[in-house]
LOZAMAR-488731 format. One line per 5 residues: their letters; for each residue x, y, z of N, C-alpha, C, O. Coordinates in steps of 0.1 Angstrom, whole numbers, padded with zeros to 4 digits. Example, Ala and Ser with C-alpha at 12.3 -4.5 7.8 and 13.67 -1.06 7.14 Angstrom:
residues 2
as> 0132:-0057:0078:0123:-0045:0078:0132:-0033:0078:0142:-0033:0085 ~ 0128:-0022:0071:0137:-0011:0071:0129:0000:0079:0134:0011:0080
//
This chain:
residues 185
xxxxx> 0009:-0012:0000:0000:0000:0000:0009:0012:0000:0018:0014:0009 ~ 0007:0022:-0010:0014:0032:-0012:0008:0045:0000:-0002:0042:0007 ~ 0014:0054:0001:0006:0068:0006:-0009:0072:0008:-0018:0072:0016 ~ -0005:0076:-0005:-0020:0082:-0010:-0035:0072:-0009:-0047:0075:-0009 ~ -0029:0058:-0007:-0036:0046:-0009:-0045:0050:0002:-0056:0055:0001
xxxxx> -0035:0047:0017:-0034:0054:0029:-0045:0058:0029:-0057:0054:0029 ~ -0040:0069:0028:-0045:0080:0035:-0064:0084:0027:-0075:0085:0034 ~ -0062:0084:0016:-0076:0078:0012:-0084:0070:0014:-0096:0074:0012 ~ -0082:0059:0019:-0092:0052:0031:-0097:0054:0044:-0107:0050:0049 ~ -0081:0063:0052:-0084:0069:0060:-0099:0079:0057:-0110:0079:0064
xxxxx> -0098:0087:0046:-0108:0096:0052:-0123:0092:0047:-0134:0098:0051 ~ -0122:0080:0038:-0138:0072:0042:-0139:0066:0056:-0147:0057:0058 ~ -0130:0070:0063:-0140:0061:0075:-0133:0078:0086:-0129:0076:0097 ~ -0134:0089:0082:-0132:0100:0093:-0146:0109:0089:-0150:0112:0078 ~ -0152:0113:0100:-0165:0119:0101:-0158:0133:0092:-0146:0135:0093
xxxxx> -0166:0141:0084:-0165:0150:0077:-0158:0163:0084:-0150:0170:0078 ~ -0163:0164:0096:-0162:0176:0107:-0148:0174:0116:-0140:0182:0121 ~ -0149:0158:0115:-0134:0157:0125:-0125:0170:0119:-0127:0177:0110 ~ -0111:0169:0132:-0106:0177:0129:-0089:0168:0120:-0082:0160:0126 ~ -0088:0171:0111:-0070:0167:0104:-0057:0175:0110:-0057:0186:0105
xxxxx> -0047:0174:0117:-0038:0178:0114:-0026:0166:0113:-0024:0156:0120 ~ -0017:0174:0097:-0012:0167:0087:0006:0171:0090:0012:0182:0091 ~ 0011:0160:0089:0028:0163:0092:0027:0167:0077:0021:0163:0067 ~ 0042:0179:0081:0050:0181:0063:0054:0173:0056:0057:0163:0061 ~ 0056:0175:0042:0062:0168:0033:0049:0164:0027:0038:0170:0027
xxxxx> 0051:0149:0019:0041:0142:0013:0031:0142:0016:0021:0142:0009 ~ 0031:0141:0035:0017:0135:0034:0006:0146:0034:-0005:0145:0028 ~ 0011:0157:0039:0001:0174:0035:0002:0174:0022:-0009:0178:0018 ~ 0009:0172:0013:0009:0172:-0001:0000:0166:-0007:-0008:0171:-0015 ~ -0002:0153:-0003:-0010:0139:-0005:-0023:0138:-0001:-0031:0129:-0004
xxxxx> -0025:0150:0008:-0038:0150:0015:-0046:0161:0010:-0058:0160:0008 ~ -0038:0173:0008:-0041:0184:0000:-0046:0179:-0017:-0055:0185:-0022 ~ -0040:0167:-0024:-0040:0168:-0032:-0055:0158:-0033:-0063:0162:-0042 ~ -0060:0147:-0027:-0071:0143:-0026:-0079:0148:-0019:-0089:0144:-0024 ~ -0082:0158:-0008:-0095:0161:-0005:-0085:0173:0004:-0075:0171:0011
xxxxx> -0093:0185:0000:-0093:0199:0007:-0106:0207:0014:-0105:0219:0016 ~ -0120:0199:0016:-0127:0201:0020:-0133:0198:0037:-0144:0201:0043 ~ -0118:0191:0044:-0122:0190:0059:-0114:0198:0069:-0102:0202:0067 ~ -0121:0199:0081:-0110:0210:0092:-0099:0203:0087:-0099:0190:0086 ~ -0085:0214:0082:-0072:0207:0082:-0063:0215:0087:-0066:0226:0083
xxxxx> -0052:0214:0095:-0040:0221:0097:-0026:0215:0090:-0017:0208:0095 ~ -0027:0220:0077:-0010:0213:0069:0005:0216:0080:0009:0227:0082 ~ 0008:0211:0081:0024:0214:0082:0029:0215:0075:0033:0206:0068 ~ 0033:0233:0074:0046:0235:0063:0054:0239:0074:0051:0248:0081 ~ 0066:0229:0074:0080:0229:0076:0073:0227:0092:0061:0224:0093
xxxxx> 0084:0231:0107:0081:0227:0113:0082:0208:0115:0073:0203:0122 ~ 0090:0202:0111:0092:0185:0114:0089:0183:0124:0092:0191:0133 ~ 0079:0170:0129:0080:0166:0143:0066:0177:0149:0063:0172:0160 ~ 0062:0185:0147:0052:0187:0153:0039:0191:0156:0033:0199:0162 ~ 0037:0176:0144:0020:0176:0142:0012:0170:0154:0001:0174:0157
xxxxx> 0019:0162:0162:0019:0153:0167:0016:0164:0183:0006:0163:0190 ~ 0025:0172:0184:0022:0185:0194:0008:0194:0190:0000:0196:0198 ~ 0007:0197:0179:-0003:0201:0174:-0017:0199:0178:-0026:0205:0185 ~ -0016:0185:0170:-0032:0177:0173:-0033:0175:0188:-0045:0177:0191 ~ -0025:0173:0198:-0028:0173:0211:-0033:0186:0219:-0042:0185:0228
xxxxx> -0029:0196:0215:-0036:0208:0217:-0048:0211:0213:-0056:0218:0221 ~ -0050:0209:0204:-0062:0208:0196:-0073:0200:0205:-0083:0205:0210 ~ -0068:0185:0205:-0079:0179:0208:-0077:0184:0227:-0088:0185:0233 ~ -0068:0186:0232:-0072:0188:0248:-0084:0202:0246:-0092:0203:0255 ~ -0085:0209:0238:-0092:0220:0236:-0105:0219:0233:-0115:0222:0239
xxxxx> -0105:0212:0220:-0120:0206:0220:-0125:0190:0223:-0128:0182:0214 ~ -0124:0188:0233:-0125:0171:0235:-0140:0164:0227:-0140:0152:0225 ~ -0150:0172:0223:-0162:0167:0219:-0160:0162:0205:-0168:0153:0202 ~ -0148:0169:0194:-0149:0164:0185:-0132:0157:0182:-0122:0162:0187 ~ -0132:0144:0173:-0121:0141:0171:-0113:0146:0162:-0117:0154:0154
xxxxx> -0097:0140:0164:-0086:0148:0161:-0077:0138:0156:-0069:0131:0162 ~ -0079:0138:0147:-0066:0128:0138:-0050:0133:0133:-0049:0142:0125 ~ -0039:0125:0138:-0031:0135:0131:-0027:0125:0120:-0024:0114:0123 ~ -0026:0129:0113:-0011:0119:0099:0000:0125:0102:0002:0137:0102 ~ 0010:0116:0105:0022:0115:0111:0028:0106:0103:0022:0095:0099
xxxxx> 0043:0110:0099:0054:0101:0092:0062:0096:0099:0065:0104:0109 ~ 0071:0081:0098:0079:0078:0113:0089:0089:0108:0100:0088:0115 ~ 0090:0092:0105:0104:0105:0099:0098:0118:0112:0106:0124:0118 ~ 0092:0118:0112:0086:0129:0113:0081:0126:0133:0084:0134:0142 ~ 0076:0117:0134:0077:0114:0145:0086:0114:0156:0086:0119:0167
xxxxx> 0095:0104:0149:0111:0101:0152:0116:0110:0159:0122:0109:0169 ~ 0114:0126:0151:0119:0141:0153:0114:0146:0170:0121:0154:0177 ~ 0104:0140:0174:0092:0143:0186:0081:0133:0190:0069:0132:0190 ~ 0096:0125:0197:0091:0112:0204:0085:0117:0221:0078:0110:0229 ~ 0091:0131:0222:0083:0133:0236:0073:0136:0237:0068:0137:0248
xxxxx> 0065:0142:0222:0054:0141:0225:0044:0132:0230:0034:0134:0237 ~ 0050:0116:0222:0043:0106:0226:0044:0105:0242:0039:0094:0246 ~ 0047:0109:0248:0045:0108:0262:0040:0116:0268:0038:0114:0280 ~ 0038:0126:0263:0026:0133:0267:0014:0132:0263:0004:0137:0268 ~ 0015:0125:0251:-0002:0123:0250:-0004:0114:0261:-0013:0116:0270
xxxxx> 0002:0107:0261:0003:0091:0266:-0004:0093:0284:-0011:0084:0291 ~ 0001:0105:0288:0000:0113:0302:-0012:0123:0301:-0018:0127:0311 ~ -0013:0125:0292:-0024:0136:0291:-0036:0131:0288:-0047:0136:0292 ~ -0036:0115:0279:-0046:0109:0273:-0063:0115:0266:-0074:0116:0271 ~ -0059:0118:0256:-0073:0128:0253:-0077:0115:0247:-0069:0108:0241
xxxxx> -0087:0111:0248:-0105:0104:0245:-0103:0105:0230:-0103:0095:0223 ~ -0102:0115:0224:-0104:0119:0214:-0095:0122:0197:-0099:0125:0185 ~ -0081:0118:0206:-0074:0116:0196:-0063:0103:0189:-0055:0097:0196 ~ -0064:0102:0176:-0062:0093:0172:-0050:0101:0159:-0050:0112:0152 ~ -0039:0089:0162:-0023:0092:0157:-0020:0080:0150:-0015:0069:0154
xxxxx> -0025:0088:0134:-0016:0080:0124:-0009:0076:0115:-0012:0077:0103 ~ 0003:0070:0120:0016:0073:0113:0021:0065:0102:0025:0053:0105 ~ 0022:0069:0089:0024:0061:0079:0037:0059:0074:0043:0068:0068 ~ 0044:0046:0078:0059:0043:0079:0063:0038:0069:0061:0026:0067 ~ 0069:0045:0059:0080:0040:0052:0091:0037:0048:0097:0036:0037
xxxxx> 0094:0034:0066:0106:0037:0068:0125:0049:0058:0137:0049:0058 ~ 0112:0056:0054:0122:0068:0050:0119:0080:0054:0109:0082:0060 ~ 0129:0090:0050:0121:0104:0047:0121:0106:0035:0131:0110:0030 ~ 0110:0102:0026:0111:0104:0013:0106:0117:0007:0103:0115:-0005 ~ 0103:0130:0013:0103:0140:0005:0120:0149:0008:0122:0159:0002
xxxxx> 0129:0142:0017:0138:0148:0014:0150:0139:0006:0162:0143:0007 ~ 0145:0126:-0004:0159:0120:-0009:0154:0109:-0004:0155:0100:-0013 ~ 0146:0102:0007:0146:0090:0008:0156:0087:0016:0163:0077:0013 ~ 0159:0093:0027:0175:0088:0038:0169:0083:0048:0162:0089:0055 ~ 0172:0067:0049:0165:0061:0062:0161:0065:0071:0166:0076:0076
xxxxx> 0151:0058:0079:0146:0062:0090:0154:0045:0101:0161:0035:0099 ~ 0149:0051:0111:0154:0037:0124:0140:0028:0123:0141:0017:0129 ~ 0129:0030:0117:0116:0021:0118:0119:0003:0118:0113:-0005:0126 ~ 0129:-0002:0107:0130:-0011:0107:0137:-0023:0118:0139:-0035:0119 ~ 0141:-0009:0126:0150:-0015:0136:0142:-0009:0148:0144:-0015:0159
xxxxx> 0133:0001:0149:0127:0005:0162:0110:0003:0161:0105:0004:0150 ~ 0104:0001:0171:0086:-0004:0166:0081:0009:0171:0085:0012:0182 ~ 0074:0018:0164:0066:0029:0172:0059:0028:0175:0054:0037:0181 ~ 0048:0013:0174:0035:0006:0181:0043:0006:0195:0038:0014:0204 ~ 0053:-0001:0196:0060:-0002:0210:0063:0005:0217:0061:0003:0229
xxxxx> 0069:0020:0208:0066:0034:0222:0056:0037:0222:0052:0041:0233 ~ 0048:0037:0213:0033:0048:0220:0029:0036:0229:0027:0041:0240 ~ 0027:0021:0228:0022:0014:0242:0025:0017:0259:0018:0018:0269 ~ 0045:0019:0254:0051:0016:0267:0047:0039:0272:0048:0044:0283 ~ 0045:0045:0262:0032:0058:0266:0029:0060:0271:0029:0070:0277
xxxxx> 0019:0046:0271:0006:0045:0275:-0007:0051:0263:-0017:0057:0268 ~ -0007:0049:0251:-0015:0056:0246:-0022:0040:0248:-0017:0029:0247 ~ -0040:0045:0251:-0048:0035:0251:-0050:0019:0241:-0055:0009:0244 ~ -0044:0022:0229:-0051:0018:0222:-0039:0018:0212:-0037:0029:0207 ~ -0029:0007:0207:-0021:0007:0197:-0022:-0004:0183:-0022:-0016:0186
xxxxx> -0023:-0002:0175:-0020:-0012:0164:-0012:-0009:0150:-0010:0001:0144 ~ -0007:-0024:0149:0002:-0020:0134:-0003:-0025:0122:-0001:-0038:0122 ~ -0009:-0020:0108:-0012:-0028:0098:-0006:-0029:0087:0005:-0024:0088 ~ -0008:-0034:0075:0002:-0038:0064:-0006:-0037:0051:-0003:-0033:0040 ~ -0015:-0042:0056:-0028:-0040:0046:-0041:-0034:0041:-0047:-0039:0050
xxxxx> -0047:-0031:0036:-0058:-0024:0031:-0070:-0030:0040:-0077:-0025:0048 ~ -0070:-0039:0035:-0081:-0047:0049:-0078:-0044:0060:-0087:-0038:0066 ~ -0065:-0046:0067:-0070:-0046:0077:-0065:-0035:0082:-0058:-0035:0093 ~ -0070:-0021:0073:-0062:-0008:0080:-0077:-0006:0080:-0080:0001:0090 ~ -0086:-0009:0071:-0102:-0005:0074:-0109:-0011:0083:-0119:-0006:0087
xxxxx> -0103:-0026:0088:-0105:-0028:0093:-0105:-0024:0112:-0114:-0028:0119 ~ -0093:-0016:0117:-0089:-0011:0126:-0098:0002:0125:-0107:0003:0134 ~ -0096:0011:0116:-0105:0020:0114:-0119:0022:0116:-0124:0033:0118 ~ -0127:0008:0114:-0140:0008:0119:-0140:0004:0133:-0149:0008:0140 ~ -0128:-0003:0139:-0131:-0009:0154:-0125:0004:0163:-0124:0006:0175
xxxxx> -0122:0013:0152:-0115:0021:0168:-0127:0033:0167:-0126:0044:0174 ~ -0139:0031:0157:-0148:0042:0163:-0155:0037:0179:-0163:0045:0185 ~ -0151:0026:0183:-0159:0024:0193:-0150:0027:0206:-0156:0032:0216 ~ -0136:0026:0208:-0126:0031:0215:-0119:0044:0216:-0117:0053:0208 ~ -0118:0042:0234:-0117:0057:0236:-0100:0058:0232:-0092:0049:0232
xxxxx> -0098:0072:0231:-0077:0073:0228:-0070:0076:0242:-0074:0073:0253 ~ -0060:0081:0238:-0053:0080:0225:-0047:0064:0220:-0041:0055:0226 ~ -0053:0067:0205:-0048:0053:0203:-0038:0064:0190:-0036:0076:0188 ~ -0032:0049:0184:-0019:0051:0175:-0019:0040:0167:-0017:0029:0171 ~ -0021:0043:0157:-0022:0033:0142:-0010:0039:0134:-0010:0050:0129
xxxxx> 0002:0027:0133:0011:0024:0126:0008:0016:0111:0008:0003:0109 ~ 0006:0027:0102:0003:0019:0087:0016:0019:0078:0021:0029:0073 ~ 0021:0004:0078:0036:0000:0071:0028:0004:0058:0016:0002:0056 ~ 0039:0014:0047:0033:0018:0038:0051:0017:0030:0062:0019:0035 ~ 0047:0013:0016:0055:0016:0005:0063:0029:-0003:0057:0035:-0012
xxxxx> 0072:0032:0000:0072:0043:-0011:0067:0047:-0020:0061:0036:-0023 ~ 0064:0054:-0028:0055:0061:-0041:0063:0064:-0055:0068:0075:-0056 ~ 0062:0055:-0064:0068:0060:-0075:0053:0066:-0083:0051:0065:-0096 ~ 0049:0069:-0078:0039:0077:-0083:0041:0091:-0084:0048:0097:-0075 ~ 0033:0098:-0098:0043:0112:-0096:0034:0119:-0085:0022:0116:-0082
xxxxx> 0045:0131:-0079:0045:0137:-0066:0032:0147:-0067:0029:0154:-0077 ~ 0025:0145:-0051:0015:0157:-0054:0021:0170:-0052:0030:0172:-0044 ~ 0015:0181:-0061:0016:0197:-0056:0019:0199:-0046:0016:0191:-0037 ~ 0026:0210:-0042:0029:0216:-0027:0016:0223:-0026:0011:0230:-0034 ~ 0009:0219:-0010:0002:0226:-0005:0005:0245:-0011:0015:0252:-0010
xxxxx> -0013:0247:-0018:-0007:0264:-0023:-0012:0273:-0010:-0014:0284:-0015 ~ -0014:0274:-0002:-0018:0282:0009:-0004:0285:0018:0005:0277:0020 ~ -0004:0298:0023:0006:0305:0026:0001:0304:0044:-0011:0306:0048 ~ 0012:0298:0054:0013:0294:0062:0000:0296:0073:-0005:0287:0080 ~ -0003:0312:0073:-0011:0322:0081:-0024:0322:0073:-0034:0327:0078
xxxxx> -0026:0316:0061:-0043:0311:0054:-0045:0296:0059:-0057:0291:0060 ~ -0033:0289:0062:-0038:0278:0065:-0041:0279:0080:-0051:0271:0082 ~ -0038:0284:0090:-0038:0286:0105:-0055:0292:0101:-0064:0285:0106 ~ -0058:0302:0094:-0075:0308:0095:-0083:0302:0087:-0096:0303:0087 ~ -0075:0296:0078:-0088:0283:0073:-0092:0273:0082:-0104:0268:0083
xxxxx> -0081:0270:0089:-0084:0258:0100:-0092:0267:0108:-0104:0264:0106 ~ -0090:0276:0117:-0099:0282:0124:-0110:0283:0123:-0119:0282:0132 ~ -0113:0284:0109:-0127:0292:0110:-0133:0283:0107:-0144:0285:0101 ~ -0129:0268:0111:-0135:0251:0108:-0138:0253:0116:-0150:0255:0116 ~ -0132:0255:0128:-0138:0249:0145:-0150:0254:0149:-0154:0251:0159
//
């Protein structure tokens, strides 16, 4: 399963209103480039802290959910956040990080994934609720069982690289994307 595969199934199973925030690089590219119609907060630049982001977010409004897409590249960068979710535990959000084991919008220079499990820290966290998938089934699968669980959970989707050609850079200028998101909530 490539990216975009991803993350497109993700948002057949995310309520319209939830809220998105999206780590830099591909996957705001990738998400921008299939659907620009839900609360979203892109990350341009900033590495590592979507993951800070969405926790704010959701301690703020606990009534609606808060998904972030997260890269293990990107995570890797702001592994202490995972322990403060993990401590802070919001109900409400759900952290999903799509590993391909690279950073591939900068060159593709390894990540530690293959050698470190991030199912394994967000557990030892404490985030409620951890799983790792591989496949399309059973990433939809997870996806429908975790509407019934409370968070923070953390879904690790092993994903492929993309020789697919690259999406667009998000066109919105840092401070449109901050009052577009706003004026979601």
């Amino acid at each position: 399963m490539i990216r975009k595969t991803a993350i497109t199934i993700a948002l057949e199973h995310i309520e319209f209103d939830d809220r998105i925030i999206s780590a830099n690089g591909f996957i705001s590219r990738d998400l921008f480039s299939i659907s620009d119609t839900r609360p979203t907060f892109y990350m341009i630049g900033s590495m590592g802290l979507a993951s800070s982001i969405g926790l704010g977010i959701a301690l703020k409004d606990p009534g609606k959910k808060v998904f972030v897409f997260d890269g293990d590249g990107n995570i890797l960068m702001n592994l202490g956040s995972l322990t403060t979710i993990g401590s802070l535990k919001p109900k409400n959000l759900v952290h999903v990080v799509f590993d391909n084991s690279v950073h591939e919008s900068t060159g593709s220079q390894p990540t530690n994934t293959n050698f470190v499990s991030i199912e394994k820290i967000a557990k030892a966290c404490n985030y409620n609720h951890t799983f790792t998938v591989r496949t399309e089934n059973n990433f939809e699968k997870i996806l429908r069982k975790i509407k019934k669980l409370k968070g923070p959970i953390m879904i690790v989707v092993k994903i492929q690289q993309s020789n697919d050609k690259k999406s667009a850079r998000v066109d919105y200028e840092p401070v449109e994307i901050k009052e577009r998101f706003m004026s979601r909530l």
